[in-house]
C-alpha positions as CSV (number, residue, x, y, z in Angstrom):
1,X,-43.1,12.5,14.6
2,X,-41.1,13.6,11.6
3,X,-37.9,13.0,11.6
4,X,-35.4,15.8,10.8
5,X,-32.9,15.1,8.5
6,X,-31.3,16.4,5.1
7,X,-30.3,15.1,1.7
8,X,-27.0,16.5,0.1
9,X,-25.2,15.3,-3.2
10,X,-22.5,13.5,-2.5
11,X,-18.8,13.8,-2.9
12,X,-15.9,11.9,-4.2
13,X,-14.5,12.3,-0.7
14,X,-17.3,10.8,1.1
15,X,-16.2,7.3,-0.5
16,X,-14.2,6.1,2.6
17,X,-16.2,6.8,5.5
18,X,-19.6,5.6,3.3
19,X,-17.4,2.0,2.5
20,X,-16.9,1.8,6.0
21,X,-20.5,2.7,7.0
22,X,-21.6,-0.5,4.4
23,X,-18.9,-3.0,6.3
24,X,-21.0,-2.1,9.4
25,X,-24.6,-2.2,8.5
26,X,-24.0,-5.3,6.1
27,X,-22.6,-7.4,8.5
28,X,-24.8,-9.4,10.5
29,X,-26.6,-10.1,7.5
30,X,-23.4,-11.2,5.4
31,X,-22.5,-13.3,8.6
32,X,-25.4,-14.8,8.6
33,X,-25.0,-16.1,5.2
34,X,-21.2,-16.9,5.2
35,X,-20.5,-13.6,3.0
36,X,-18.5,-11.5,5.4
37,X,-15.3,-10.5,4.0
38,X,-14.0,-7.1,5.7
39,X,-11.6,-6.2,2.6
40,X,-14.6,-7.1,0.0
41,X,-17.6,-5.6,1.4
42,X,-15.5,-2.2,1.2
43,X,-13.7,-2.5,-2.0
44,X,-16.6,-3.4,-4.1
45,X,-18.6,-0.2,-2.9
46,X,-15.3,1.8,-3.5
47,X,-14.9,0.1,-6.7
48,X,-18.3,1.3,-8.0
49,X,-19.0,4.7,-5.8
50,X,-20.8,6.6,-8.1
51,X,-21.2,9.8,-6.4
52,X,-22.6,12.0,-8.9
53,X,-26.6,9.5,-8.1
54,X,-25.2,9.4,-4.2
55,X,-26.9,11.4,-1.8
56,X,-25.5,11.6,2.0
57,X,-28.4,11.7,4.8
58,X,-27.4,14.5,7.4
59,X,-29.0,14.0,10.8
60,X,-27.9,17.4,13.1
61,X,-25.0,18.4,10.7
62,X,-23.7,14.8,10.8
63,X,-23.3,12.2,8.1
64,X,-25.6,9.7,9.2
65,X,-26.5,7.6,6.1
66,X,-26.5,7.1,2.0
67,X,-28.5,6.1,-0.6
68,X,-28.4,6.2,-4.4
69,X,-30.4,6.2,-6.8
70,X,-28.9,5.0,-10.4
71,X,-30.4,5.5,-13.5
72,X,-30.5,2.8,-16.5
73,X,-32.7,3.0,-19.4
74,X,-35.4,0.7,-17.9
75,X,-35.1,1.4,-14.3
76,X,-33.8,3.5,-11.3
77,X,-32.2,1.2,-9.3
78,X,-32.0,2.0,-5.6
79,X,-28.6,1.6,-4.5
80,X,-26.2,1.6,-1.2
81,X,-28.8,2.4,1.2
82,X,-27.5,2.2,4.6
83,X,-28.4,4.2,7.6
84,X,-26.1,4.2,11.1
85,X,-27.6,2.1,13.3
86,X,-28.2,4.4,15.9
87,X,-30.2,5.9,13.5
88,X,-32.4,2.6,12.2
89,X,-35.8,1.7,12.9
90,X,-36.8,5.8,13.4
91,X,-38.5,5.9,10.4
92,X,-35.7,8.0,8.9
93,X,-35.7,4.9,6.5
94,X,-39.1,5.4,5.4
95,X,-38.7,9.3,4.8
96,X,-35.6,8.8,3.2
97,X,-36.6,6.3,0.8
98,X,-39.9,8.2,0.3
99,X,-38.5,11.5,-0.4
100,X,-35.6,9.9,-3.3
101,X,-38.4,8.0,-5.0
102,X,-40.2,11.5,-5.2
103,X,-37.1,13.1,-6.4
104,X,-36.6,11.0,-8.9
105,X,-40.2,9.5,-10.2
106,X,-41.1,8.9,-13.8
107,X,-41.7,6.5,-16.4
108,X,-39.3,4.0,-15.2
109,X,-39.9,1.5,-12.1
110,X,-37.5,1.4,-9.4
111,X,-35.1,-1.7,-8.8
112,X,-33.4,-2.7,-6.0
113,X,-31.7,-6.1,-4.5
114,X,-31.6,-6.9,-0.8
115,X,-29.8,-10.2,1.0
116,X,-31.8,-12.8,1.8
117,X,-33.6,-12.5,5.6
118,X,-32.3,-8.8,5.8
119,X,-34.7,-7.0,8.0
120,X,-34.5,-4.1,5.6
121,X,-37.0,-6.0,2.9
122,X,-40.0,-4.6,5.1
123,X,-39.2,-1.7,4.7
124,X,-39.3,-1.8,0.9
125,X,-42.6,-3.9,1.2
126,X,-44.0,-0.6,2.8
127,X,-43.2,1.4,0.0
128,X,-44.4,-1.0,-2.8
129,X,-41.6,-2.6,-3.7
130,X,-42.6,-6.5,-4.7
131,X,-40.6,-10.0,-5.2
132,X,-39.1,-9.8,-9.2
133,X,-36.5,-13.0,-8.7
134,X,-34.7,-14.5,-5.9
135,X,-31.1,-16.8,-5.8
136,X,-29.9,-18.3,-2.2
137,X,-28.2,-14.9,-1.5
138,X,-30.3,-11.9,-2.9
139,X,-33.7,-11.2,-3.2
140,X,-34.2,-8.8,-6.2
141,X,-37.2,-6.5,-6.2
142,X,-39.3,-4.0,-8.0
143,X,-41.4,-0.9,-7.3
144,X,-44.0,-0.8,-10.5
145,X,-44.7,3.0,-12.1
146,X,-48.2,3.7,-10.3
């Protein structure tokens, strides 16, 4: 079943609430790997929130997730992608994904890093996204133009 949901652009307001969004959804993961730092894992989203590539997932009229997609001359690099929890493992991950690679599709592959044993790497693998490099903490990986 589809799931019914909505992209909109995203606004310098929506910083706060999205950094907060990242402390919770990173978490076990940074735990995991000794990372956790509640005053980092906010300020370094806050310190790069680009919200002009930021789109905010709306699920019922509520803000429900984020993603962006950034643009360099080589790449698109998938960024900040987190979803609620009570909203993970729906498939609204898949569609979301799906539909911002659409959007944004041309001659450059998309990019994207993920943290080592995060659940979130099979969803990538699912949508062609392969191993590019790897250090202990993040696992860097590429979608090739088709």
């Amino acid at each position: 079943m589809p799931y019914s949901y909505q992209l909109r652009p995203s606004l310098d307001t929506d910083g706060p609430w999205i950094a907060e969004l990242r402390a919770v959804v990173m978490r076990p993961d940074l735990d995991r790997l000794g990372r956790f730092d509640p005053v980092r894992v906010r300020e370094r989203f806050l310190n790069g929130f680009q919200p002009e590539h930021t789109f905010v997932v709306e699920v019922a009229g509520q803000n429900a997730g984020v993603i962006a997609v950034r643009p360099e001359p080589d790449a698109q690099w998938i960024e900040h992608f987190y979803l609620a929890p009570e909203h993970q493992g729906k498939g609204l991950g898949s569609a979301v994904l799906r539909q911002a690679m659409d959007r944004s599709r041309d001659h450059r592959p998309f990019r994207l890093n993920v943290l080592q044993g995060s659940a979130a790497r099979r969803l990538y693998e699912r949508h062609g996204f392969v191993l590019e490099h790897q250090d202990p903490v993040d696992v860097f990986m590429v979608a090739p133009v088709p």
